[in-house]
Backbone as XML, in Angstrom:
<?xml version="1.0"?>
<chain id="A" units="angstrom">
  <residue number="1" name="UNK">
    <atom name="N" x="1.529" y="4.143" z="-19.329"/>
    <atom name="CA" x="1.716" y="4.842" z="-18.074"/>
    <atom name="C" x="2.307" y="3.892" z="-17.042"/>
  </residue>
  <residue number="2" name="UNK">
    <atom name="N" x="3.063" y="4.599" z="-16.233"/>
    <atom name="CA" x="3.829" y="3.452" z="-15.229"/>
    <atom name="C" x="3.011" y="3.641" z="-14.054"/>
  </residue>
  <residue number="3" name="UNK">
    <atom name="N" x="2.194" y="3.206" z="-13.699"/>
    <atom name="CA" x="1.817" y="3.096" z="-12.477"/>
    <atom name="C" x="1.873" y="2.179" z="-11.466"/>
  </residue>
  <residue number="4" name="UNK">
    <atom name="N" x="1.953" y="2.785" z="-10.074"/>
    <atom name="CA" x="2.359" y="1.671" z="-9.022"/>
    <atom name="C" x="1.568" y="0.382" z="-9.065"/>
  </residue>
  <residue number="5" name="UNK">
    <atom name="N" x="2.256" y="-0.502" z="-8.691"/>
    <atom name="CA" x="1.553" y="-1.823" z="-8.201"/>
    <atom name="C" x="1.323" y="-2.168" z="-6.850"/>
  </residue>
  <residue number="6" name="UNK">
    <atom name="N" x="-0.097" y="-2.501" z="-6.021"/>
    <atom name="CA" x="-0.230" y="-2.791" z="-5.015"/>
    <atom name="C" x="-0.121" y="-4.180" z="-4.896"/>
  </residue>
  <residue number="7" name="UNK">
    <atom name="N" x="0.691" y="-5.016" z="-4.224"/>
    <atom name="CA" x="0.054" y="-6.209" z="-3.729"/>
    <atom name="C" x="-0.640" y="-6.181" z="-2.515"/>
  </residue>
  <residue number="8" name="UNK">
    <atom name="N" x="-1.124" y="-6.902" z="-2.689"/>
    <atom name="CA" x="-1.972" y="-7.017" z="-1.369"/>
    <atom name="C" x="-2.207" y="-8.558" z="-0.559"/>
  </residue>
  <residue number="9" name="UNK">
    <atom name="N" x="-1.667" y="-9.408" z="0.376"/>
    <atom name="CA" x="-1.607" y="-11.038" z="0.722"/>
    <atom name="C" x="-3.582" y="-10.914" z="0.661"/>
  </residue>
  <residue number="10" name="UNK">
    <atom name="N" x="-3.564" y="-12.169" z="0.613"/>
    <atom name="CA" x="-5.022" y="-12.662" z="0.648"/>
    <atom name="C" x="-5.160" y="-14.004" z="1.234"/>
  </residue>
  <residue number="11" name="UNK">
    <atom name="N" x="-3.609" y="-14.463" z="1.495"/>
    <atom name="CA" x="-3.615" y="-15.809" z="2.831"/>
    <atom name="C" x="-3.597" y="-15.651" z="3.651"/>
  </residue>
  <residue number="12" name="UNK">
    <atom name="N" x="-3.080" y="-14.365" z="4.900"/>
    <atom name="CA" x="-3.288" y="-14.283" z="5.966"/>
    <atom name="C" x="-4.412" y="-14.894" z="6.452"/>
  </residue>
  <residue number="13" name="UNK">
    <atom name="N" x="-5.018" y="-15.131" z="7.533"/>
    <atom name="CA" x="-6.128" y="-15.438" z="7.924"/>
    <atom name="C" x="-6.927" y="-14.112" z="8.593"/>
  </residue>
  <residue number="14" name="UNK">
    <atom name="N" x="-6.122" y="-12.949" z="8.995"/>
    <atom name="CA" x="-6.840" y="-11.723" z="9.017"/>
    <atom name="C" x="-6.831" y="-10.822" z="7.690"/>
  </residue>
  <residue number="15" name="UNK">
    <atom name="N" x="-6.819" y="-11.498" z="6.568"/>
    <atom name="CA" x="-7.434" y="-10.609" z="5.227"/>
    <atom name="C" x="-8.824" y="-10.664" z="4.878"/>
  </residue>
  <residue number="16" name="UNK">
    <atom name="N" x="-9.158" y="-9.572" z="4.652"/>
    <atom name="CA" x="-10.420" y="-9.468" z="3.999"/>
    <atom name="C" x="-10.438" y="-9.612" z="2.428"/>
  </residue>
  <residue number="17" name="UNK">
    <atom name="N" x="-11.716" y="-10.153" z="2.127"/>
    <atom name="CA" x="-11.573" y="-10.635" z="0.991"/>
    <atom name="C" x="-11.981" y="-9.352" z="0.136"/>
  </residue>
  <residue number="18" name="UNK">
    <atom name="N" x="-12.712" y="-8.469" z="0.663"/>
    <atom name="CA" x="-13.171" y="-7.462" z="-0.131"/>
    <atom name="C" x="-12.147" y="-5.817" z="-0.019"/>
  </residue>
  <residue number="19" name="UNK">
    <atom name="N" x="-11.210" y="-5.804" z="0.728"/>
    <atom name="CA" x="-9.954" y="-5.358" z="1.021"/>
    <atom name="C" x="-9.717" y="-4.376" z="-0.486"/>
  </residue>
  <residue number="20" name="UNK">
    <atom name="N" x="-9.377" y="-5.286" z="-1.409"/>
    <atom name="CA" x="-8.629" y="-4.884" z="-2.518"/>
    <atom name="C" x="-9.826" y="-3.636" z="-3.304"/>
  </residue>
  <residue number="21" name="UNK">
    <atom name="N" x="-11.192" y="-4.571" z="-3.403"/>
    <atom name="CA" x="-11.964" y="-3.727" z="-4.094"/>
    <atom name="C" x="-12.286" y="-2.468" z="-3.568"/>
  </residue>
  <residue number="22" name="UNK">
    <atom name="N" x="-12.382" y="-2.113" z="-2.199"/>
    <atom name="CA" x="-12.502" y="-1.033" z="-1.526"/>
    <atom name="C" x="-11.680" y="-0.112" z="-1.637"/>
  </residue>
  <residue number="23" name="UNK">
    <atom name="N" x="-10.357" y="-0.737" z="-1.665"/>
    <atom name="CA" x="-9.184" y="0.265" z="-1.663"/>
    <atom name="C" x="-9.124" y="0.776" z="-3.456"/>
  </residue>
  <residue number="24" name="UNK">
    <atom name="N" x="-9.495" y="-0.273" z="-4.446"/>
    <atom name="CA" x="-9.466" y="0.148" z="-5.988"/>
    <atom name="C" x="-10.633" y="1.592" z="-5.856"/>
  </residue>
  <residue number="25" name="UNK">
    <atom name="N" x="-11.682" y="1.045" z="-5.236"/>
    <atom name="CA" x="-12.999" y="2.244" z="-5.293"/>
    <atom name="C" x="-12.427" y="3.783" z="-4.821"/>
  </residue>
  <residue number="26" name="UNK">
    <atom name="N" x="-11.378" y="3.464" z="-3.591"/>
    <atom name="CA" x="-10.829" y="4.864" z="-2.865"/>
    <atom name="C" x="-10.043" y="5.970" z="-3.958"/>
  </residue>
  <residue number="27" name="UNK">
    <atom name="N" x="-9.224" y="4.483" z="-4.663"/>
    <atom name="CA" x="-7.868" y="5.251" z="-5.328"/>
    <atom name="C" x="-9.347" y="6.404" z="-6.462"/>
  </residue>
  <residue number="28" name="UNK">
    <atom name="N" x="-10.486" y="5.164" z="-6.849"/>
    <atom name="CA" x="-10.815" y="5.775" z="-7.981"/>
    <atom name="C" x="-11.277" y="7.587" z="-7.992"/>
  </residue>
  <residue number="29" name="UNK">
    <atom name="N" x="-11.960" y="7.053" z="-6.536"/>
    <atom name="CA" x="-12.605" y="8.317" z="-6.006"/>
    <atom name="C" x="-11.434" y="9.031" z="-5.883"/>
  </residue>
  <residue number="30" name="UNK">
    <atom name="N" x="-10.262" y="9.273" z="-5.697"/>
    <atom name="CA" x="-9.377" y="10.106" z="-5.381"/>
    <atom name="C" x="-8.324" y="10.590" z="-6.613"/>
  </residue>
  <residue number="31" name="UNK">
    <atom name="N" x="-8.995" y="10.095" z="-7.719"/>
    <atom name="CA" x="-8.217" y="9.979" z="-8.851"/>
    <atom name="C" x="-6.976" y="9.378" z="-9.452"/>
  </residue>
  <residue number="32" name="UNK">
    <atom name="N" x="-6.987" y="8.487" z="-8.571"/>
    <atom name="CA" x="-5.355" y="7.735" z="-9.018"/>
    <atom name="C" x="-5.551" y="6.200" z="-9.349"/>
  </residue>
  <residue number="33" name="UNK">
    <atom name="N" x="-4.306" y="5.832" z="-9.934"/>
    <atom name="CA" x="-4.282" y="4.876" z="-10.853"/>
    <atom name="C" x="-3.606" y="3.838" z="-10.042"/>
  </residue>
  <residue number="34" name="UNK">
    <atom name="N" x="-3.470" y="2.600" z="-10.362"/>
    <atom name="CA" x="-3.092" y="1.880" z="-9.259"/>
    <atom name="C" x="-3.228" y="0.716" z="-10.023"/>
  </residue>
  <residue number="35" name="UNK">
    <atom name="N" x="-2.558" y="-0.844" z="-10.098"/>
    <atom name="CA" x="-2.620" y="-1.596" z="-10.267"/>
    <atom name="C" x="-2.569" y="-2.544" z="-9.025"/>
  </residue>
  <residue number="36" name="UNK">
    <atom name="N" x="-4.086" y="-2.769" z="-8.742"/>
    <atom name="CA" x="-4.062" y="-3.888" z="-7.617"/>
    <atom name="C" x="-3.802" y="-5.009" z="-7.447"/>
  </residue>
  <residue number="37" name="UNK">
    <atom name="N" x="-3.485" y="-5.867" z="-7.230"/>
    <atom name="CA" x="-2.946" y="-7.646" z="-7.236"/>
    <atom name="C" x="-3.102" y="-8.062" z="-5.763"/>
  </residue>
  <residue number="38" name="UNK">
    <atom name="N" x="-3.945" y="-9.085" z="-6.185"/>
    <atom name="CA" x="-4.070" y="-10.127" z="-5.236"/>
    <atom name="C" x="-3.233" y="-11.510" z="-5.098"/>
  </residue>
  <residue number="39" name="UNK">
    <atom name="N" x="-2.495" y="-11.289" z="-3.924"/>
    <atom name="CA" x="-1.027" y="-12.342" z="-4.062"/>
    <atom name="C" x="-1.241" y="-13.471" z="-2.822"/>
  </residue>
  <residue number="40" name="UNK">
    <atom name="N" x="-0.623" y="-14.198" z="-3.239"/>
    <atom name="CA" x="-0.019" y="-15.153" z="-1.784"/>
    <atom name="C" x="0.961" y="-14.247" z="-1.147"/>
  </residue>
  <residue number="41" name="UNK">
    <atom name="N" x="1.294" y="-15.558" z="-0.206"/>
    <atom name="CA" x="1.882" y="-15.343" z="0.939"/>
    <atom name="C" x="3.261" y="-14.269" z="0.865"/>
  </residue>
  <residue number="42" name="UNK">
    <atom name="N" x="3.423" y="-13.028" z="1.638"/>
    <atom name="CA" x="4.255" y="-12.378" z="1.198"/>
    <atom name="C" x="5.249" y="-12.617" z="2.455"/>
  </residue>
  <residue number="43" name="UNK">
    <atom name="N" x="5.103" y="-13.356" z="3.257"/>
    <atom name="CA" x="5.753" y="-13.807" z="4.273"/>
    <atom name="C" x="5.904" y="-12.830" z="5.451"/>
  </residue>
  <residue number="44" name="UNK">
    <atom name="N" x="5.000" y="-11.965" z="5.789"/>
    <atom name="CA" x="4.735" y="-10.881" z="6.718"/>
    <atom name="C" x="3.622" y="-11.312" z="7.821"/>
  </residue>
  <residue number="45" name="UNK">
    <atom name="N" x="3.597" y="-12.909" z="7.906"/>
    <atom name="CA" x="2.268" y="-13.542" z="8.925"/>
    <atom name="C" x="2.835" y="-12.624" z="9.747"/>
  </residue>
  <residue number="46" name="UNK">
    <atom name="N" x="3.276" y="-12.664" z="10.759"/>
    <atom name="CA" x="3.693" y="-12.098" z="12.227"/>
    <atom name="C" x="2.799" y="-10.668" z="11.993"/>
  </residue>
  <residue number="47" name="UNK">
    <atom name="N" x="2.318" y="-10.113" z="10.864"/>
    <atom name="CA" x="1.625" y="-8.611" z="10.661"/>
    <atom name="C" x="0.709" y="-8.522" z="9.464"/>
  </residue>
  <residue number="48" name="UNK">
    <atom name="N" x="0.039" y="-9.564" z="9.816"/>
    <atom name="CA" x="-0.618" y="-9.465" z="8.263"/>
    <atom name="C" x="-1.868" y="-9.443" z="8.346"/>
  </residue>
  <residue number="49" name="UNK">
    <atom name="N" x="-2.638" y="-8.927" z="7.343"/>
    <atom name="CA" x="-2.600" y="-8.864" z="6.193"/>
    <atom name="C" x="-1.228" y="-7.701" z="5.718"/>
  </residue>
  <residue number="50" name="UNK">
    <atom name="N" x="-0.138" y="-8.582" z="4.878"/>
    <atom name="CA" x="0.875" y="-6.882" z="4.177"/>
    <atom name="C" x="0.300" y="-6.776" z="2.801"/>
  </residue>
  <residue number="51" name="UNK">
    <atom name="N" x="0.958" y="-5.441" z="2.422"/>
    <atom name="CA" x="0.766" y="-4.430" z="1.197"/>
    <atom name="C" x="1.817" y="-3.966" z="0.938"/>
  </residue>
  <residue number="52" name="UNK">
    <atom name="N" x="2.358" y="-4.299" z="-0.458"/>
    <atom name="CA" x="3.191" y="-3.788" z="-1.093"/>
    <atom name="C" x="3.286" y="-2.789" z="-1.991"/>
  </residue>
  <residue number="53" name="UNK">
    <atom name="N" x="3.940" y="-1.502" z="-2.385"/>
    <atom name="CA" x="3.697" y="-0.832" z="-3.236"/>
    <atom name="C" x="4.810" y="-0.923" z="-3.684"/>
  </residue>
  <residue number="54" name="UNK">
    <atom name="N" x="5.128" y="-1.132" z="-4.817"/>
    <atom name="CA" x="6.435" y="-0.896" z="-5.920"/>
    <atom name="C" x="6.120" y="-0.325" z="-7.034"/>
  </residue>
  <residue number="55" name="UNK">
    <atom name="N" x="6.883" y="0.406" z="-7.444"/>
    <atom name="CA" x="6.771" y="1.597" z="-9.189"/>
    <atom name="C" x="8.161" y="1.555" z="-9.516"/>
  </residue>
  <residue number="56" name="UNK">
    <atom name="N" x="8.301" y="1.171" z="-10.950"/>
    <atom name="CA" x="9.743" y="1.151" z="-11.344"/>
    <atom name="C" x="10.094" y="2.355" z="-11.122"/>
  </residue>
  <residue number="57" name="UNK">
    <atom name="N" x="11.400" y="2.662" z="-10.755"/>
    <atom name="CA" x="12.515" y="3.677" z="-11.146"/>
    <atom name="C" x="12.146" y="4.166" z="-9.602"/>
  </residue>
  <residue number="58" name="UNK">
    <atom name="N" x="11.280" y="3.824" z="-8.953"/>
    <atom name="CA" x="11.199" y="4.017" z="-7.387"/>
    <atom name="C" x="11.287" y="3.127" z="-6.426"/>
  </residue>
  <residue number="59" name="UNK">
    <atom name="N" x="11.531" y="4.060" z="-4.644"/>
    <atom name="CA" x="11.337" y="3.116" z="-3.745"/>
    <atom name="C" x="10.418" y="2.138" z="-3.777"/>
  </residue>
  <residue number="60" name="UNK">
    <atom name="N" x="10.491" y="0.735" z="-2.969"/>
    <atom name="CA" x="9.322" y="0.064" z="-2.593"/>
    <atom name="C" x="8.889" y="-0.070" z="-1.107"/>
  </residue>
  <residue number="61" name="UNK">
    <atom name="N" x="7.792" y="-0.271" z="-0.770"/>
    <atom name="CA" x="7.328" y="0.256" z="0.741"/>
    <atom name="C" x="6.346" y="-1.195" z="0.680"/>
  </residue>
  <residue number="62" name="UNK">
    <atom name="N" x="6.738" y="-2.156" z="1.789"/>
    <atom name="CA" x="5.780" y="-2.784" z="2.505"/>
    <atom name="C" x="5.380" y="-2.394" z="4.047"/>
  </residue>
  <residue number="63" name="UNK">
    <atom name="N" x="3.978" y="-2.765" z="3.993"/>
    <atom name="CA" x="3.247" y="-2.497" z="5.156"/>
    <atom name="C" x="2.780" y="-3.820" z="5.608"/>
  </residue>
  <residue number="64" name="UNK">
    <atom name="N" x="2.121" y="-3.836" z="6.988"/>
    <atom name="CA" x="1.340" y="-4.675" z="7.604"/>
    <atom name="C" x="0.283" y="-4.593" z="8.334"/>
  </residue>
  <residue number="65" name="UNK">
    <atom name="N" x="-0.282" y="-5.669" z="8.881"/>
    <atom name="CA" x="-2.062" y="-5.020" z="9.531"/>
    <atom name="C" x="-2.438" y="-4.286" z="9.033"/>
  </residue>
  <residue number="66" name="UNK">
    <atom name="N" x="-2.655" y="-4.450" z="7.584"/>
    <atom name="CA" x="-3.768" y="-3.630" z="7.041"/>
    <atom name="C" x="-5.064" y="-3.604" z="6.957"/>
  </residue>
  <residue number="67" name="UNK">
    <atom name="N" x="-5.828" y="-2.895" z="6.840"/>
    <atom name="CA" x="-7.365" y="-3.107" z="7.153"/>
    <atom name="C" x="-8.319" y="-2.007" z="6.835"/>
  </residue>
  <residue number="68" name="UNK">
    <atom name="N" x="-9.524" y="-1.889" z="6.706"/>
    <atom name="CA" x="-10.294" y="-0.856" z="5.672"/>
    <atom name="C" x="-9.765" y="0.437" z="6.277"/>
  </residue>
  <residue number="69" name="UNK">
    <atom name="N" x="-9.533" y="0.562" z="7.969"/>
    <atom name="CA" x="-9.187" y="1.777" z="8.384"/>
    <atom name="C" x="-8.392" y="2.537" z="7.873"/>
  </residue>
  <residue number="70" name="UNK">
    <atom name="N" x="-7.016" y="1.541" z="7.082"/>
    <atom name="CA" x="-6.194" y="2.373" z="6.583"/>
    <atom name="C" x="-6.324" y="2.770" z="5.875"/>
  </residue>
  <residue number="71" name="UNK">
    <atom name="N" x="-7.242" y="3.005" z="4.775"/>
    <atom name="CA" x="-7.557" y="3.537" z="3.246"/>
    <atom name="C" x="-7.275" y="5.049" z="3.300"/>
  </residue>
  <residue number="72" name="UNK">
    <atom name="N" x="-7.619" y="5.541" z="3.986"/>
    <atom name="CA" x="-7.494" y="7.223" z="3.813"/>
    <atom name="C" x="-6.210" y="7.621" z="4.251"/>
  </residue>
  <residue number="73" name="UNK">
    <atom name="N" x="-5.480" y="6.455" z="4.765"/>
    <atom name="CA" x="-4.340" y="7.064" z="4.886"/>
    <atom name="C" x="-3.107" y="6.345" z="3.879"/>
  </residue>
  <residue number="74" name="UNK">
    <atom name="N" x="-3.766" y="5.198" z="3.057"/>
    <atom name="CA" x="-3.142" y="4.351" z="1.985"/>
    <atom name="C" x="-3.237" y="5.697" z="1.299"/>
  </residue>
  <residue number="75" name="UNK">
    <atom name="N" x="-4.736" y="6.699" z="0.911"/>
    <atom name="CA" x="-5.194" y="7.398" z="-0.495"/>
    <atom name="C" x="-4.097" y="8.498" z="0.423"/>
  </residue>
  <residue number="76" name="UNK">
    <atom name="N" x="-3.377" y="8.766" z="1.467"/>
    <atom name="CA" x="-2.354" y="9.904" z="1.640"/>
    <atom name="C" x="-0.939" y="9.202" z="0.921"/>
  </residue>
  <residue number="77" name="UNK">
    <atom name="N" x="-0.785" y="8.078" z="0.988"/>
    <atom name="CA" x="0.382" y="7.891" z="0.907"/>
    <atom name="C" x="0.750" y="7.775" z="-0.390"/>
  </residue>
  <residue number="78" name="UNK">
    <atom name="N" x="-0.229" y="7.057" z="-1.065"/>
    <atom name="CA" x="-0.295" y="6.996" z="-2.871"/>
    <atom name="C" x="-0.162" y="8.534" z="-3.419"/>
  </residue>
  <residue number="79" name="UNK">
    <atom name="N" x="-0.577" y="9.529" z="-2.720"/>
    <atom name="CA" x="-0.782" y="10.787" z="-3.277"/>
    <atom name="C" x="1.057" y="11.374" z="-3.270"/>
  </residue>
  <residue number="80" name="UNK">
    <atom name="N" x="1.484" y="11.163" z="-2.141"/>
    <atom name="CA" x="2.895" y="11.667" z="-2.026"/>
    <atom name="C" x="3.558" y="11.329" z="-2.607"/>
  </residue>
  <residue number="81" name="UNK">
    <atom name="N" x="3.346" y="8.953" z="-2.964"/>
    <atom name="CA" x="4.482" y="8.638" z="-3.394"/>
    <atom name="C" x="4.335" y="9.156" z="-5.031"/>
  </residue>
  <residue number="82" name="UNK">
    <atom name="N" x="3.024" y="9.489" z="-5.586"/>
    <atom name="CA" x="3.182" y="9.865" z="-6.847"/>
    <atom name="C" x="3.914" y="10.671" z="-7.704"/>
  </residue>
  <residue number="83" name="UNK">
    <atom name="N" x="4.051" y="12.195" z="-6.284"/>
    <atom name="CA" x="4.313" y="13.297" z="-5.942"/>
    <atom name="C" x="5.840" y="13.259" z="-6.529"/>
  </residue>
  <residue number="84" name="UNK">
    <atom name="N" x="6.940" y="12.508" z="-5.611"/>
    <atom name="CA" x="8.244" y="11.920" z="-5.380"/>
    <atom name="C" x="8.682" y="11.282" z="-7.083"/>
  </residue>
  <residue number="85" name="UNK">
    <atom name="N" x="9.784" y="11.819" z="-7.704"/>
    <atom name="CA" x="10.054" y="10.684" z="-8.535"/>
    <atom name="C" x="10.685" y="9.729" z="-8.131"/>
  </residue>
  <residue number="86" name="UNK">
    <atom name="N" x="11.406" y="9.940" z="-6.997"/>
    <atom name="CA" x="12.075" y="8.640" z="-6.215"/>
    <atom name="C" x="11.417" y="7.899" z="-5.815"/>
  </residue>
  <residue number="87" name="UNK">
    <atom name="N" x="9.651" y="8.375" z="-5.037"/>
    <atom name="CA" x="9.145" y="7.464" z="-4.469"/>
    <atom name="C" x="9.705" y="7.461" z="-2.601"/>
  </residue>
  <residue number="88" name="UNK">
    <atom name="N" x="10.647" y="8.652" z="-2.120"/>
    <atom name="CA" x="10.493" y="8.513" z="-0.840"/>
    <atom name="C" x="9.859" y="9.826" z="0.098"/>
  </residue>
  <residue number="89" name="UNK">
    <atom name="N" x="9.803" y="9.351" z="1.090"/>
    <atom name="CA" x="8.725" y="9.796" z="1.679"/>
    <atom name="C" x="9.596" y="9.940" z="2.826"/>
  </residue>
  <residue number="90" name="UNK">
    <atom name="N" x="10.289" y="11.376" z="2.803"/>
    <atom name="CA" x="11.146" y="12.243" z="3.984"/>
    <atom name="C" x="10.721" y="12.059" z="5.101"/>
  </residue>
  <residue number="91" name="UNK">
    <atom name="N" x="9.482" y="12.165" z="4.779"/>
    <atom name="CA" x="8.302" y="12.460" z="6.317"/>
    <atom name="C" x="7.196" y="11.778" z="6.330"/>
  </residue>
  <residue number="92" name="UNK">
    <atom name="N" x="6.958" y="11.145" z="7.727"/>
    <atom name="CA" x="6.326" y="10.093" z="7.049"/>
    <atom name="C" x="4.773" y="10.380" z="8.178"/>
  </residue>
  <residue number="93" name="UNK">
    <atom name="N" x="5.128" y="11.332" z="8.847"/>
    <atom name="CA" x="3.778" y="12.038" z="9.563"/>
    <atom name="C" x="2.980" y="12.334" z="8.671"/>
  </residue>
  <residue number="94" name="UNK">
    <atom name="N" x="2.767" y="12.704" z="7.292"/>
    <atom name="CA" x="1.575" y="13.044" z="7.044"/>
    <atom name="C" x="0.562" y="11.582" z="6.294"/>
  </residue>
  <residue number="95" name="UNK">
    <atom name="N" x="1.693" y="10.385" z="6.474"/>
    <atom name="CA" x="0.296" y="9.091" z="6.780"/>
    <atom name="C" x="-0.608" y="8.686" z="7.832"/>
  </residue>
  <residue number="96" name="UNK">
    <atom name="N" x="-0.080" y="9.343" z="8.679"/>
    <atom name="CA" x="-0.945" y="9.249" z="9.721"/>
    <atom name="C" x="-0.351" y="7.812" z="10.549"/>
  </residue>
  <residue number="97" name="UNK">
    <atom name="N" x="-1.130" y="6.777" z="11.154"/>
    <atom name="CA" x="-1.110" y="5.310" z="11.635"/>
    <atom name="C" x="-0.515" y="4.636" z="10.303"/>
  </residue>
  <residue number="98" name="UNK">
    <atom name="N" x="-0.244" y="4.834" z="9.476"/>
    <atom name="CA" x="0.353" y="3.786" z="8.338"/>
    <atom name="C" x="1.775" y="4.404" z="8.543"/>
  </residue>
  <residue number="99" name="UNK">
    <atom name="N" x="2.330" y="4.846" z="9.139"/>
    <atom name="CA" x="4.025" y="5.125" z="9.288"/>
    <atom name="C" x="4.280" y="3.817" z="10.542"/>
  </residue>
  <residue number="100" name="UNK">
    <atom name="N" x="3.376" y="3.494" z="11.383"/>
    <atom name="CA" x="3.744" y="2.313" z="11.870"/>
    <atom name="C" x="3.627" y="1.644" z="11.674"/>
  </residue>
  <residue number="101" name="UNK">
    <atom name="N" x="2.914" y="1.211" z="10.635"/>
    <atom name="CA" x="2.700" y="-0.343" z="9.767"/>
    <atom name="C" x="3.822" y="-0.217" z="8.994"/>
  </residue>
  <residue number="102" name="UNK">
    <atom name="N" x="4.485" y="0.287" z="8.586"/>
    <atom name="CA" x="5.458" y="0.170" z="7.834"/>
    <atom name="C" x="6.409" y="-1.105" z="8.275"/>
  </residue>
  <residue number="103" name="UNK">
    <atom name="N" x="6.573" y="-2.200" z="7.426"/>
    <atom name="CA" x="7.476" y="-2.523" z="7.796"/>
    <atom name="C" x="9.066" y="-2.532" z="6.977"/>
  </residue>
  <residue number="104" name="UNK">
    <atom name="N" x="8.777" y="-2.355" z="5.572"/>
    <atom name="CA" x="10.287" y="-2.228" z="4.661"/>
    <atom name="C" x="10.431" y="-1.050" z="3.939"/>
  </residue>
  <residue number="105" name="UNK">
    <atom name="N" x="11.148" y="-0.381" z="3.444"/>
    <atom name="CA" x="11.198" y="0.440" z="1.956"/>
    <atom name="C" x="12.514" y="-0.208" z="1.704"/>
  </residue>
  <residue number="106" name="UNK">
    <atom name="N" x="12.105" y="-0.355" z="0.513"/>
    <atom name="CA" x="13.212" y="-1.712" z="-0.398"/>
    <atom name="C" x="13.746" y="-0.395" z="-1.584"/>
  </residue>
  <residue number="107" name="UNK">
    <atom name="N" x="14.858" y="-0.539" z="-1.652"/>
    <atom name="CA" x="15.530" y="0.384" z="-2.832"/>
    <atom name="C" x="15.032" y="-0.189" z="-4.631"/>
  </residue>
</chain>
């Protein structure tokens, strides 16, 4: 199965260390699959902690200032990009506060 990959930085100095497992527990509860990774520096200090999502044959979307708040709106966005075989996301109101963390979608 191809499923997305999250990175997630864990050098920022505003990352939480328990970040990743919370967000694995959300996807689980919400039924989705997800490959989490805990990375260095993704070079997004100026907004960090960032999060990357990439899935072959799709867009890629980094974010920044992430933090437990965003989970329910990470478990909106995982749901759409699943949705998408491209992986984009026309509209980006129904993430709620994670359309301004956005900082890339990489082709």
């Amino acid at each position: 199965m191809n499923a997305p990959v999250i990175s997630l930085c864990q050098t920022c100095e505003q990352a939480t260390a328990d970040l990743p497992d919370a967000l694995g527990r959300a996807l689980t509860e919400h039924g989705l699959v997800a490959d989490i990774r805990r990375v260095d520096c993704m070079s997004g200090c100026d907004r960090g902690p960032t999060l990357a999502v990439r899935q072959t044959g799709k867009m890629a979307y980094l974010f920044g200032e992430i933090a437990h708040g965003d989970i329910p709106d990470l478990i909106r966005f995982l749901q759409l990009y699943a949705d998408r075989p491209d992986g984009v996301l026309s509209d980006a109101r129904p993430i709620g506060d994670l359309r301004f963390k956005a900082i890339a979608r990489i082709p």
